[in-house]
KELO-212020 format. One record per residue (C-alpha): residue number from 1; residue in three letters; x, y, z. Coordinates in steps of 0.02 Angstrom, whole numbers. Example, Ala and Ser with C-alpha at 12.3 -4.5 7.8 and 13.67 -1.06 7.14 Angstrom:
<pts>
PT   seq   type       px       py       pz
PT     1    ALA      615     -225      390
PT     2    SER      684      -53      357
</pts>
This chain:
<pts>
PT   seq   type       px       py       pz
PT     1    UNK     3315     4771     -372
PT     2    UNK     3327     4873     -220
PT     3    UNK     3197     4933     -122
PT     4    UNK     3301     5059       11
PT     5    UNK     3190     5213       56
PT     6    UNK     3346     5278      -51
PT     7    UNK     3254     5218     -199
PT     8    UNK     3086     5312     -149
PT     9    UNK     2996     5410     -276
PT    10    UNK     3037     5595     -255
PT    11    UNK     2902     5692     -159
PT    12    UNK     2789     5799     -284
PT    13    UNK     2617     5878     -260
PT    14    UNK     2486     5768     -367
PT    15    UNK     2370     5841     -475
PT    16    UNK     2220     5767     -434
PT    17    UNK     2146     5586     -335
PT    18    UNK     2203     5482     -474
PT    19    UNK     2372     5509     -459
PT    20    UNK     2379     5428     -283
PT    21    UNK     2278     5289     -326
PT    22    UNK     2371     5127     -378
PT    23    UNK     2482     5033     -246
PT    24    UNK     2312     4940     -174
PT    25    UNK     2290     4873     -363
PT    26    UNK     2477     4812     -339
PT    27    UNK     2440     4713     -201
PT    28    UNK     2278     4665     -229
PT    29    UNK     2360     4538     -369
PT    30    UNK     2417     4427     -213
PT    31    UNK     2217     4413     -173
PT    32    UNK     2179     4325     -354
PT    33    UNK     2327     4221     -379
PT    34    UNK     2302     4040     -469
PT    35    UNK     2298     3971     -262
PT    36    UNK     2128     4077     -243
PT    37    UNK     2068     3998     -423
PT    38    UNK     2126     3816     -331
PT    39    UNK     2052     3839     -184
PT    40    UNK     1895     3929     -210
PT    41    UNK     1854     3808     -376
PT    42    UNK     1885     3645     -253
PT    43    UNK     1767     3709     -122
PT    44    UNK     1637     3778     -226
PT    45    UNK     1640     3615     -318
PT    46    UNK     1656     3493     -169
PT    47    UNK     1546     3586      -46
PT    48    UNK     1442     3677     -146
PT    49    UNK     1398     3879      -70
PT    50    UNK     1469     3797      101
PT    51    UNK     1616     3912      137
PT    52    UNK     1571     4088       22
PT    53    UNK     1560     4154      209
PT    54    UNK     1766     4113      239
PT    55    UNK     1792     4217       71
PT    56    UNK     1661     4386      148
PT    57    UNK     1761     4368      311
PT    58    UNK     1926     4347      237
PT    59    UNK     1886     4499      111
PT    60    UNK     1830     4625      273
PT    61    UNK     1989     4574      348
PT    62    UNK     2101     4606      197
PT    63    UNK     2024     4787      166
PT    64    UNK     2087     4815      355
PT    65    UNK     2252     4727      336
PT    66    UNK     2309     4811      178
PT    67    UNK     2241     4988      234
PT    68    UNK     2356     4968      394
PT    69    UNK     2506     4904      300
PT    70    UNK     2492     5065      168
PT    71    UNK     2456     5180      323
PT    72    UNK     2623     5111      400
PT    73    UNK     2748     5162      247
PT    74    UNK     2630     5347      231
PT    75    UNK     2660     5395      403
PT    76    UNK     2831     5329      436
PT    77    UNK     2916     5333      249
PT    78    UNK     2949     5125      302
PT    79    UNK     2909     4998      247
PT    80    UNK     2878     4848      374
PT    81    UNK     3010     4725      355
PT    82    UNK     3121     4878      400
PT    83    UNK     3023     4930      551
PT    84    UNK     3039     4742      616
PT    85    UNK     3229     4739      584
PT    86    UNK     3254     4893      698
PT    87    UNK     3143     4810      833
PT    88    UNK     3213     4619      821
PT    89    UNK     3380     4542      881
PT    90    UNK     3498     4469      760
PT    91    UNK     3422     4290      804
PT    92    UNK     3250     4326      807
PT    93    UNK     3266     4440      660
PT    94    UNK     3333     4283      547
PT    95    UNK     3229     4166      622
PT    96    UNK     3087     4295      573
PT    97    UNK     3164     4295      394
PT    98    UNK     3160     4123      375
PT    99    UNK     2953     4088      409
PT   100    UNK     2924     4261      271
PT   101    UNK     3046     4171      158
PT   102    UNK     2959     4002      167
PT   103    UNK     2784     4104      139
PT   104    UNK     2875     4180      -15
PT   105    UNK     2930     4007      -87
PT   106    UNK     2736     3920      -43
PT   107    UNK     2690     4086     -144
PT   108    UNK     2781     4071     -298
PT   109    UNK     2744     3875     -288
PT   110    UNK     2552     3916     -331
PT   111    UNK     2585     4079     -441
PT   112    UNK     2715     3966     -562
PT   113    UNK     2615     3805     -559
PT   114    UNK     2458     3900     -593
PT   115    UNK     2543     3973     -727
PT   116    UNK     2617     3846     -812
PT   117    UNK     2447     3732     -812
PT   118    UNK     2367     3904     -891
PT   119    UNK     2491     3885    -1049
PT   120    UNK     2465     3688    -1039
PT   121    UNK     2281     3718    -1061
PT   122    UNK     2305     3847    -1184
PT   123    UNK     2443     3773    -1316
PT   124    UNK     2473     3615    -1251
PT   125    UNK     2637     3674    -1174
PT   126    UNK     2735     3525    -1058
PT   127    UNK     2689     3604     -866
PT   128    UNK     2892     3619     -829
PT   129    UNK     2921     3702    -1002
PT   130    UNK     2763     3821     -925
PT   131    UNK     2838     3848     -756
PT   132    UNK     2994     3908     -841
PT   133    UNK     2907     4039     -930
PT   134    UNK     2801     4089     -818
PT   135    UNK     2955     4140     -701
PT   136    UNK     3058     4215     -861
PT   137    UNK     2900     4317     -890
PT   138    UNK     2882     4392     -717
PT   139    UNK     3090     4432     -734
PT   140    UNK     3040     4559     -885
PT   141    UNK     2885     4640     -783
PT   142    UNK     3009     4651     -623
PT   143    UNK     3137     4735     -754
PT   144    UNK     3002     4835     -828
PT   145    UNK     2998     4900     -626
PT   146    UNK     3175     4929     -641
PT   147    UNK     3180     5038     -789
PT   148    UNK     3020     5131     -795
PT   149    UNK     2982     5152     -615
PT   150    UNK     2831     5096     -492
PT   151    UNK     2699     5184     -579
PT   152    UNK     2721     5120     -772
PT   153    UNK     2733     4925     -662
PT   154    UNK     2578     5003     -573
PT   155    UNK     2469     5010     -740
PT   156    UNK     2542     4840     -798
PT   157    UNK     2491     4727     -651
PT   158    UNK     2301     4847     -658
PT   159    UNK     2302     4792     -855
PT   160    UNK     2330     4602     -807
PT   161    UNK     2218     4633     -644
PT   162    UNK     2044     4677     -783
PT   163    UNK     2098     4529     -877
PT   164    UNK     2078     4414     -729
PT   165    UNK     1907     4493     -703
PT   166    UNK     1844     4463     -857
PT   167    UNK     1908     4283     -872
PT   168    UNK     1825     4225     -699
PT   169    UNK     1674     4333     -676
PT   170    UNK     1603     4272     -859
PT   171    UNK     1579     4098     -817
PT   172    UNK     1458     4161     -683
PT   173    UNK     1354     4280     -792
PT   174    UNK     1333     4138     -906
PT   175    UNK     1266     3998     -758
PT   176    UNK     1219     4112     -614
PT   177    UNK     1186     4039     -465
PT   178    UNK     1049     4007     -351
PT   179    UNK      990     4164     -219
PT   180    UNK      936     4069     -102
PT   181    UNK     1080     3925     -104
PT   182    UNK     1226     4062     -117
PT   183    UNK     1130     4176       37
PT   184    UNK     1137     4002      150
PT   185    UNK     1337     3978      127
PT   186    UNK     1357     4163      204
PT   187    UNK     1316     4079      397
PT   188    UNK     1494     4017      468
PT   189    UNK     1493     3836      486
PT   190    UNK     1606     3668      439
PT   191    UNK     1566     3508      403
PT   192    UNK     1714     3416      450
PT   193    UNK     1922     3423      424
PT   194    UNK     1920     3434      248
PT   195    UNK     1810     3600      236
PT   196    UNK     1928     3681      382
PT   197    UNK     2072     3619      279
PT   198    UNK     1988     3709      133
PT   199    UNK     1945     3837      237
PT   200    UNK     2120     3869      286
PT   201    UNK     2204     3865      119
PT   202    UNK     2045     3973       62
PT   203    UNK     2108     4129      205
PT   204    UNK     2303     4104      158
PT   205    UNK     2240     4117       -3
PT   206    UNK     2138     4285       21
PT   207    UNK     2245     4373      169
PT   208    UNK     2414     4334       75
PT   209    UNK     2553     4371      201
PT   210    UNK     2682     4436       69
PT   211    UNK     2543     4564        7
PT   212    UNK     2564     4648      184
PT   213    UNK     2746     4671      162
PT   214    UNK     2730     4690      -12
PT   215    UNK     2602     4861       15
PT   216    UNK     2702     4957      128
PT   217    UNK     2865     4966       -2
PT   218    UNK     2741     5009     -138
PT   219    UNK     2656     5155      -51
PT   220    UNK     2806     5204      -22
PT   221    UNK     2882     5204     -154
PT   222    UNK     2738     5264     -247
PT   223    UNK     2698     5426     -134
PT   224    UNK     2868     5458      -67
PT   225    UNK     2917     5546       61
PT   226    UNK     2741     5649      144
PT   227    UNK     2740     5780      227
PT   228    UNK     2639     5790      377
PT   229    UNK     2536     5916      289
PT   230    UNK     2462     5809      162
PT   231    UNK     2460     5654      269
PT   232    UNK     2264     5658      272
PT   233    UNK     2235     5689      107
PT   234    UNK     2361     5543       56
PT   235    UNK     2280     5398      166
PT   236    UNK     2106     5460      121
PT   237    UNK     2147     5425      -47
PT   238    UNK     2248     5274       -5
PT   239    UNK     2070     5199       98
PT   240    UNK     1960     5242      -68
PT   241    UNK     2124     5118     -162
PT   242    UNK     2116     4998      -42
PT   243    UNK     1939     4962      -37
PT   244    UNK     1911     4986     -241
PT   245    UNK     2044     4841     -255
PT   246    UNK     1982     4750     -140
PT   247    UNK     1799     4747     -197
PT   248    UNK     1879     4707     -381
PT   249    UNK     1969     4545     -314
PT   250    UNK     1836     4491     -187
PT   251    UNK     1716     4509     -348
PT   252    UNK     1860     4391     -429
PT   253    UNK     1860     4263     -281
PT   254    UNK     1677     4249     -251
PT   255    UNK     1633     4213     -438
PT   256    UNK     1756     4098     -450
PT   257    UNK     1687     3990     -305
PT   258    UNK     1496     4031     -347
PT   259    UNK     1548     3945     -509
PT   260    UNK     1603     3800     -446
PT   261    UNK     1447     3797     -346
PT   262    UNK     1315     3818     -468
PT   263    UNK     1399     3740     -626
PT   264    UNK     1520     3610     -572
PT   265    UNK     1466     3521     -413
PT   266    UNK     1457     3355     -431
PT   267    UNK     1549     3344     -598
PT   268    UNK     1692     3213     -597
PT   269    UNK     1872     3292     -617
PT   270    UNK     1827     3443     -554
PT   271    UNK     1966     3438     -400
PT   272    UNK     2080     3502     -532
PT   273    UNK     2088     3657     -637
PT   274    UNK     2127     3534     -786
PT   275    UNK     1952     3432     -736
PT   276    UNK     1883     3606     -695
PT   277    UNK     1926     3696     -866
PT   278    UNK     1892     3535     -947
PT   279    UNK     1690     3528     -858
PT   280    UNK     1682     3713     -904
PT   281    UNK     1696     3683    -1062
PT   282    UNK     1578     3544    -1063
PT   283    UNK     1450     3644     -960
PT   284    UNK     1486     3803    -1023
PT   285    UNK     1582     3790    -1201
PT   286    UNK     1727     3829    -1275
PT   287    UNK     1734     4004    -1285
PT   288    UNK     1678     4033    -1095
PT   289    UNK     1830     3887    -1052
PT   290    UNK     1966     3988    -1158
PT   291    UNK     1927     4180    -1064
PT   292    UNK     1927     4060     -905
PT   293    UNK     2102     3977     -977
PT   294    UNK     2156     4172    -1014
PT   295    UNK     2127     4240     -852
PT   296    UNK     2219     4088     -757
PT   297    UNK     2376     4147     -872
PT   298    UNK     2362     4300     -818
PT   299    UNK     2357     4265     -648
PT   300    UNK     2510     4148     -650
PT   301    UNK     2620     4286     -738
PT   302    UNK     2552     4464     -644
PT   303    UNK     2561     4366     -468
PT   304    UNK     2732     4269     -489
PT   305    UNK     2810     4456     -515
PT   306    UNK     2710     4525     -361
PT   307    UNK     2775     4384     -277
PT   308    UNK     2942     4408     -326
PT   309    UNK     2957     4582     -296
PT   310    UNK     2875     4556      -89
PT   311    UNK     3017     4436      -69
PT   312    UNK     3141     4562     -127
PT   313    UNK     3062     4680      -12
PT   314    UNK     3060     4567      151
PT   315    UNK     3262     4505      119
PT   316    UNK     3312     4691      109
PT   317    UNK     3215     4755      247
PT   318    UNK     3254     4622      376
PT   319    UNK     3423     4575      315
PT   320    UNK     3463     4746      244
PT   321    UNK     3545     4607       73
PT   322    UNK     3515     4657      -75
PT   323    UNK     3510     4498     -208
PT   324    UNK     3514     4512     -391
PT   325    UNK     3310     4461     -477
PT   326    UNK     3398     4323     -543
PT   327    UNK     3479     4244     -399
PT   328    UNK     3306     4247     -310
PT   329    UNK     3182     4213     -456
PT   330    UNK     3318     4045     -481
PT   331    UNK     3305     4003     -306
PT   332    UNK     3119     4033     -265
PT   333    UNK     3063     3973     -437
PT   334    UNK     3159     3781     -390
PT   335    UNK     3012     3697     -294
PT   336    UNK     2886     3708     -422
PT   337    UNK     2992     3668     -565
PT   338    UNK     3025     3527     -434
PT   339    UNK     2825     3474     -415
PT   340    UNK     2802     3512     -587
PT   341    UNK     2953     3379     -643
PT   342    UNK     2894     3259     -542
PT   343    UNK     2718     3245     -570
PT   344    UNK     2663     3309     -412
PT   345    UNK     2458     3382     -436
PT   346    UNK     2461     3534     -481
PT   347    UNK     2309     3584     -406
PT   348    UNK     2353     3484     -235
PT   349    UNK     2502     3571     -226
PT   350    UNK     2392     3741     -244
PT   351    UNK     2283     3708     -104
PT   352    UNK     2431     3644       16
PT   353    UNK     2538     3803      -24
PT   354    UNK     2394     3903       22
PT   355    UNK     2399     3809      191
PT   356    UNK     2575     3847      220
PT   357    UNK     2505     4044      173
PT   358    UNK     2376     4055      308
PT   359    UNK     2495     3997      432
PT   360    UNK     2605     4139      380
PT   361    UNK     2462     4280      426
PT   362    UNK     2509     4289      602
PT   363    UNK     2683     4341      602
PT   364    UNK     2626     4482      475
PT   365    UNK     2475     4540      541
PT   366    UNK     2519     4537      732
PT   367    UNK     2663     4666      711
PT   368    UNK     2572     4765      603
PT   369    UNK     2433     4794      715
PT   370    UNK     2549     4831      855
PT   371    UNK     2661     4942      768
PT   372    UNK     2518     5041      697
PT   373    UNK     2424     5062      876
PT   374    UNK     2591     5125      918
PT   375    UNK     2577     5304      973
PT   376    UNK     2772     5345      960
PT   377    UNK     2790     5297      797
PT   378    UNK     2613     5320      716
PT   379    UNK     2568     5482      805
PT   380    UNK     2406     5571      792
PT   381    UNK     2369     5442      651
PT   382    UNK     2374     5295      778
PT   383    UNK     2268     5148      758
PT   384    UNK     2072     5216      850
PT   385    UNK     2038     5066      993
PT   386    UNK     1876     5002      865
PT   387    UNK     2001     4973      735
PT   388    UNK     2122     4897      868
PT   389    UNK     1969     4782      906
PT   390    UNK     1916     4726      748
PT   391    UNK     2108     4710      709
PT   392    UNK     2132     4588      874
PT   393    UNK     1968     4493      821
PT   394    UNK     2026     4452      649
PT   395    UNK     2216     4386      712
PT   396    UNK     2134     4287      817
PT   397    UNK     2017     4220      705
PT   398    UNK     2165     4173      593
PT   399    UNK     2252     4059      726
PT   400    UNK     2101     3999      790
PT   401    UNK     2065     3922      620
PT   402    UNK     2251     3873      608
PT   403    UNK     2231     3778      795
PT   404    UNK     2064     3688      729
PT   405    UNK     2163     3633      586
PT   406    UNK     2286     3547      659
PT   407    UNK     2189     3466      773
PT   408    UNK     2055     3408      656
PT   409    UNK     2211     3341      518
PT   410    UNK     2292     3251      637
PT   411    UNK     2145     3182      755
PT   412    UNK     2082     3122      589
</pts>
């Protein structure tokens, strides 16, 4: 798959809002991937309503982030990885490649794990059996891209997208949780390494690096080339996307981890998303455990394709190479089938990718910010100095979090 401005989608007046609406809902997969379901069920269950305030924070910042990244490819017809590769040397540009491809691999590690223990919990199916399907499934939706275009892929991932709503907002409607409890876990705190830890994996999991590459080729690609003439009307309907998806999967993340909270803190096992779907069942029965089961599946298949296709997008824009969905799905999809064959915990490995995530944010959301409060290249639609602000704030917040974590994992 290539994704050369070549391969744009021809410019055409659109009938009505609708029609621009979409790419957000793309992207927005990245935000509920089976790392949010392991993260946000471990803390909810270990710490109760503790860190719902990472998840408000981390949602604000993603409506920002993914707004900026769609406003990039609108205004310049770019995507990112392209703008970077014109502005980095050869070194710095592979060096650069390397740290997006490692974020891509830590992605697909939690998209095909999650997957496979979705169809493990469902039929019984062996979890490397399941992590091979799971990436041969997300070859055909990538294909479907190929031969139908961005827009039928579009109403795909948006199909899979309202399954994962229904299968992790139900358990919540059935045990609701408690005002007062779920009102006190929206003032920041910790309470020790292991919640920043959580916390960490909990932002990598929410502010997904490869979503910000990932936006600006599918705006593009989805709007084509714009005309400065309907340049407003295209990012006012790409903010209304942006925040509708990202209300839908901070709706999906915060359920999932009020949950945990109010139904399965305390219970033994519940570390897991085995233990978790088993004490849901227990808790909850059967029928709220299998839509919970369902909506993990679809979140292993919808986000391993997302995945796939932002590290498609990074490689051609940086490196301006082109490799075959094949070649990468075999080489990205090797360390989970690696964890998976031997034994490695599934939902361990979840949390740590998510780690390796939110260590990625930086180096996606510091040029991003920079290049959109660029005046040359952004124009009259430059970044206004309270978006600049909130912008800075949130990048640092991201490495200051990144700086306590190191320091509290290795003081001990």
């Amino acid at each position: 798959m290539t994704t050369d401005a070549r391969t744009a989608a021809p410019t055409r007046p659109e009938r009505g809002l609708f029609r621009l609406l979409g790419p957000a809902f793309v992207a927005a997969i990245a935000y509920v991937d089976p790392g949010n379901v392991a993260a946000n069920l471990t803390a909810g269950a270990g710490y109760g309503y503790l860190l719902l305030w990472v998840l408000v924070v981390a949602n604000a910042m993603a409506v920002l982030v993914q707004y900026l990244s769609a406003k990039l490819a609108v205004v310049t017809g770019r995507t990112l990885p392209e703008l970077l590769r014109d502005r980095l040397g050869r070194r710095a540009r592979l060096a650069y490649w390397a740290q997006a491809e490692l974020v891509a691999v830590a992605t697909d590690l939690a998209e095909v794990i999650g997957g496979a223990v979705a169809l493990h919990l469902l039929f019984g199916t062996p979890l490397l059996v399941g992590g091979i399907i799971t990436g041969a499934v997300s070859l055909g939706l990538l294909a479907l891209h190929n031969r139908n275009g961005v827009r039928r892929f579009e109403a795909v991932v948006v199909g899979f997208l309202l399954i994962i709503v229904v299968g992790f907002v139900t358990g919540v409607v059935v045990a609701p949780p408690d005002p007062a409890e779920a009102a006190a876990g929206l003032v920041p705190r910790f309470e020790g390494a292991e919640t920043v830890l959580l916390a960490a994996s909990m932002l990598g999991a929410t502010v997904m690096p490869h979503a910000v590459y990932l936006h600006s080729a599918v705006a593009r690609d989805h709007h084509g080339t714009v005309e400065p003439a309907r340049r407003r009307r295209v990012l006012g309907a790409t903010r209304v996307d942006v925040v509708a998806a990202l209300i839908v999967a901070g709706l999906v993340n915060i359920s999932m981890l009020l949950l945990a909270a109010s139904a399965l803190r305390g219970v033994p096992g519940t570390d897991t998303l085995e233990g978790a779907h088993a004490a849901v069942a227990t808790h909850l029965g059967a029928g709220v455990a299998l839509i919970f089961a369902i909506g993990l599946l679809a979140s292993g298949l919808a986000s391993t394709s997302v995945g796939a296709y932002a590290g498609a997008v990074i490689m051609q824009g940086l490196l301006r190479v082109d490799v075959p969905l094949l070649v990468r799905r075999a080489v990205t999809l090797v360390p989970a089938l690696v964890c998976l064959g031997i034994g490695v915990d599934p939902t361990r490995a979840l949390v740590v990718s998510q780690v390796v995530l939110s260590f990625g944010i930086p180096f996606a959301l510091i040029p991003l910010v920079a290049l959109t409060s660029s005046k040359d290249l952004m124009g009259e639609h430059v970044n206004r100095p309270g978006t600049r602000v909130f912008a800075t704030v949130a990048v640092g917040l991201v490495v200051a979090l990144n700086l306590a974590l190191l320091y509290l994992t290795f003081s001990g």
